[in-house]
VODREN-197341 format. One record per atom (N, C-alpha, C): residue in three letters; x, y, z. Coordinates in steps of 0.1 Angstrom, whole numbers, padded with zeros to 4 digits, always signed. Example, Ala and Ser with C-alpha at 12.3 -4.5 7.8 and 13.67 -1.06 7.14 Angstrom:
// VODREN-197341
ALA+0132-0057+0078 ALA+0123-0045+0078 ALA+0132-0033+0078 SER+0128-0022+0071 SER+0137-0011+0071 SER+0129+0000+0079 
// end
This chain:
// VODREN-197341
UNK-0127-0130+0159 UNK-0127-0139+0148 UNK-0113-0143+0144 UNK-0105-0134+0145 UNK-0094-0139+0141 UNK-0083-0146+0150 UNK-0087-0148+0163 UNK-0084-0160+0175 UNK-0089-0170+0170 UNK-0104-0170+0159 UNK-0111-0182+0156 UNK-0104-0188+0148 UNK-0102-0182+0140 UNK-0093-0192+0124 UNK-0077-0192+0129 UNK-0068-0186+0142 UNK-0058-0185+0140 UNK-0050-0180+0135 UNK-0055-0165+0134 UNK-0047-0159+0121 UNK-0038-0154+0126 UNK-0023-0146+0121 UNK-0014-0141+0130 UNK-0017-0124+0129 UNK-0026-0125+0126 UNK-0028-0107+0124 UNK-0040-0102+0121 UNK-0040-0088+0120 UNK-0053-0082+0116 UNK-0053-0072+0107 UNK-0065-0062+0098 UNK-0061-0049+0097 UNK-0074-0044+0097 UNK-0070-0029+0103 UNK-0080-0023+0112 UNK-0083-0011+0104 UNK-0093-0012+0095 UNK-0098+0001+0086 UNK-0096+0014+0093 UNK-0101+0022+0082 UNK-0092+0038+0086 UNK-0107+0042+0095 UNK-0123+0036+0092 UNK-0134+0042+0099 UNK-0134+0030+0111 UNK-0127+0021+0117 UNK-0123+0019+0126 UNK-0117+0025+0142 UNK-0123+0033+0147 UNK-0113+0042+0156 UNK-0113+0034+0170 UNK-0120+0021+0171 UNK-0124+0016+0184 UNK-0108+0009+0190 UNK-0106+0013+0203 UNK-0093+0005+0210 UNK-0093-0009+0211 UNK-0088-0015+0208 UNK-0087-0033+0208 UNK-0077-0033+0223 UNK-0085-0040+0232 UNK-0079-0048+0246 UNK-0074-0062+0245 UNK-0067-0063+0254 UNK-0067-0079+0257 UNK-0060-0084+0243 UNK-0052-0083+0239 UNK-0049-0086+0224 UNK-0032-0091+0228 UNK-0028-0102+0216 UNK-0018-0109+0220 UNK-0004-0105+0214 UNK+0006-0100+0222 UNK+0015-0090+0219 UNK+0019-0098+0207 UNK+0021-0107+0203 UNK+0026-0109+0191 UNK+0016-0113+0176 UNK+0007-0106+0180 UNK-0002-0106+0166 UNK+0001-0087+0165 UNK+0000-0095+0148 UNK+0002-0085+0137 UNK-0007-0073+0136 UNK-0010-0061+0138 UNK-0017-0051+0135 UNK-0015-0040+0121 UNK-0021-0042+0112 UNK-0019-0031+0101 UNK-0034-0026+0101 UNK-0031-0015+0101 UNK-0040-0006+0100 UNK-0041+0010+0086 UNK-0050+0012+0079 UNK-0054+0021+0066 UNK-0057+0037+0073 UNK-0047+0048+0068 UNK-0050+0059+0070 UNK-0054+0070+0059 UNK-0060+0080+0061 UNK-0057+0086+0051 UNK-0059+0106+0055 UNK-0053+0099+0067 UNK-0050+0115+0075 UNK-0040+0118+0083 UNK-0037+0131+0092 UNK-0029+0128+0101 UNK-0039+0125+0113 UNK-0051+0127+0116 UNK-0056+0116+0123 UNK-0059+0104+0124 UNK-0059+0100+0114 UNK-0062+0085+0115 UNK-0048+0081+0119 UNK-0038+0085+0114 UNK-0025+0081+0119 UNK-0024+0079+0131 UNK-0025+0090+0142 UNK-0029+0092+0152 UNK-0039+0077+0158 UNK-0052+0076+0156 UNK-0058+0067+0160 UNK-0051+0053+0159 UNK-0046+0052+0146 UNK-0036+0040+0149 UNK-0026+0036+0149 UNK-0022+0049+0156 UNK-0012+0044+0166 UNK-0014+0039+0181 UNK-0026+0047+0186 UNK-0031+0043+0197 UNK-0039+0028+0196 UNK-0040+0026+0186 UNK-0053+0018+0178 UNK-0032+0003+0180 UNK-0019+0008+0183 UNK-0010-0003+0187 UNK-0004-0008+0170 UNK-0008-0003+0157 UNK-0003-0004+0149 UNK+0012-0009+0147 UNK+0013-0018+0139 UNK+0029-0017+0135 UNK+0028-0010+0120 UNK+0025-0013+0113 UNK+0023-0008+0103 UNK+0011-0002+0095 UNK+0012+0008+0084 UNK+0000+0015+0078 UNK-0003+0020+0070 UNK-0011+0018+0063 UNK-0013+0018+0045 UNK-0021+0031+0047 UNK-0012+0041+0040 UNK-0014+0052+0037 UNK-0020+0054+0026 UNK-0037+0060+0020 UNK-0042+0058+0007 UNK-0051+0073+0005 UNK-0053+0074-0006 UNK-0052+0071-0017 UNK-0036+0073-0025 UNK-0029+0072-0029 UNK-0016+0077-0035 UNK-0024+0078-0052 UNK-0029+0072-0061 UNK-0032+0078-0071 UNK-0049+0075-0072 UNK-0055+0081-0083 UNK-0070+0080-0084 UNK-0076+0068-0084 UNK-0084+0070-0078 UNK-0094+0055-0074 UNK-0107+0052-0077 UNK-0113+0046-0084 UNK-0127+0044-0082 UNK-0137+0056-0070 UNK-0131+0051-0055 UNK-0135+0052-0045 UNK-0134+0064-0041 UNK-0123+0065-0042 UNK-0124+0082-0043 UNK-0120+0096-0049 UNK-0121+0102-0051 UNK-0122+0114-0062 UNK-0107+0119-0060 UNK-0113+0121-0073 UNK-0096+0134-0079 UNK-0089+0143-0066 UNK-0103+0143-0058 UNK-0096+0156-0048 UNK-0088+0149-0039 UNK-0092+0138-0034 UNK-0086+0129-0022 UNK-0072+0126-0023 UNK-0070+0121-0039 UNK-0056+0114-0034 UNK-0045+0122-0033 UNK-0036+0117-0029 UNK-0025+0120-0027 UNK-0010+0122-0030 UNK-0011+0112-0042 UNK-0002+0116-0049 UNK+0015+0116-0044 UNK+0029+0109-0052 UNK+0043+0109-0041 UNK+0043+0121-0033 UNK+0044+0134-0038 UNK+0049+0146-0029 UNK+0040+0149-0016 UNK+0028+0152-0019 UNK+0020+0147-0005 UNK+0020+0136+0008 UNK+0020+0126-0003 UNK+0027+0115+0004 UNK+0038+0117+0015 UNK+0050+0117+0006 UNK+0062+0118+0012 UNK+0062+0131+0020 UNK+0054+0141+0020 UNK+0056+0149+0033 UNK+0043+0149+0045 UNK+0033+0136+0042 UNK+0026+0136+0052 UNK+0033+0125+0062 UNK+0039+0117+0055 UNK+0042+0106+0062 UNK+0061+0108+0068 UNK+0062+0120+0067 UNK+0078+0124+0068 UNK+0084+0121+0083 UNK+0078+0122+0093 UNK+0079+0122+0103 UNK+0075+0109+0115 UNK+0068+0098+0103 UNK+0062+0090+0113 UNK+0068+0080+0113 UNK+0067+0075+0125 UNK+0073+0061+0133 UNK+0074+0050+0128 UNK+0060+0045+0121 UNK+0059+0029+0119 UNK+0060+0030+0109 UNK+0059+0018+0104 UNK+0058+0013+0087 UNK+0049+0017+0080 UNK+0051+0024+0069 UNK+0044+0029+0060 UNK+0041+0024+0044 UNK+0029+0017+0045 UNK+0026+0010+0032 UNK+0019+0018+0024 UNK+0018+0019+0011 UNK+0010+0025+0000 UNK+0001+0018-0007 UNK-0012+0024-0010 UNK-0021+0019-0012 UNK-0029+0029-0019 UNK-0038+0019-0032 UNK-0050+0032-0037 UNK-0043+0036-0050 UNK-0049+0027-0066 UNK-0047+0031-0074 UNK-0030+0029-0082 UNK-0027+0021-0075 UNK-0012+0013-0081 UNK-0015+0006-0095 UNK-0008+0009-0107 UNK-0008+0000-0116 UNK+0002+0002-0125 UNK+0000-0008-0135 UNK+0014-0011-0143 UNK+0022+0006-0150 UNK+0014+0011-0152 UNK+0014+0023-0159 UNK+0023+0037-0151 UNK+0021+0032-0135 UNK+0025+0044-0130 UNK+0035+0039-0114 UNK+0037+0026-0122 UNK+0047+0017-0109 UNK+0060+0029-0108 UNK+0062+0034-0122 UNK+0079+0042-0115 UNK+0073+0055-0108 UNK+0062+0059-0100 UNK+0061+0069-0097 UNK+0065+0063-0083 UNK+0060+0051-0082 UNK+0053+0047-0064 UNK+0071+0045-0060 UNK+0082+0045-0073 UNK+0097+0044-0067 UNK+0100+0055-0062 UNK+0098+0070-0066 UNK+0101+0084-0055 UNK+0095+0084-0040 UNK+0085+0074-0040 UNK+0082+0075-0023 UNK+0091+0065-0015 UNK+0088+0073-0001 UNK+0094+0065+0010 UNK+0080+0058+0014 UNK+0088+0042+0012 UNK+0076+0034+0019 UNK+0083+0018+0024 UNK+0077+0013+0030 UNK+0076-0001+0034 UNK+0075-0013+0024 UNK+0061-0008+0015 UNK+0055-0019+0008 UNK+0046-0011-0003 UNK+0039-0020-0007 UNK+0025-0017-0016 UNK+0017-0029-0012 UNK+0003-0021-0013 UNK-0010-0029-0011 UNK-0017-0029-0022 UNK-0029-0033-0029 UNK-0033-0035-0036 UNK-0043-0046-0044 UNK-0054-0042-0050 UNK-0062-0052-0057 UNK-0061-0049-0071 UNK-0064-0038-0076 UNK-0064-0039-0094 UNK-0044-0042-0098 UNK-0035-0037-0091 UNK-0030-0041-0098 UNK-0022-0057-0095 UNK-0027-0066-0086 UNK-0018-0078-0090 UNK-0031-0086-0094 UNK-0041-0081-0101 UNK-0057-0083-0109 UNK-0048-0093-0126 
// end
């Protein structure tokens, strides 16, 4: 589909684990983790970059899931590609998402 519309890129959810063939070295791959395997899958999965989530409480998922800077910053300590954050960013707690090491921020409620 996204040969169809011409898009320069894709992103490839974290319950995604299927290998993409035949794909054109210069399209964009981001891909959502929220493990060190999923990391793992996509990286095989050819990622350039990867939105690591939950960082704070979400709708979606519970108090126990997220992750929080210091989890954060030591799950992702070690890894290669681009690391975006995602999951519960808002106006209220933007100076937290400053103590992480990251790429970017992703997000729907807060640019809402």
């Amino acid at each position: 589909m996204a040969k169809l519309i011409k898009a320069d890129g894709i992103h490839i959810p974290s319950y995604d684990k299927k290998i993409i063939y035949n794909i054109n070295p210069k399209f964009h791959i981001v891909g959502t983790a929220h493990s060190f395997y999923d990391y793992y899958i996509k990286t095989i999965q050819k990622c350039e970059g990867i939105f690591l989530s939950p960082l704070f409480y979400t709708e979606k998922y519970s108090i126990n899931r997220i992750l929080g800077p210091v989890k954060f910053n030591l799950m992702s300590k070690n890894w290669k590609k681009k690391i975006y954050v995602l999951g519960g960013i808002k106006l209220n707690n933007i100076k937290r998402v400053n103590t992480i090491r990251c790429s970017g921020i992703g997000g729907i409620s807060f640019f809402k």
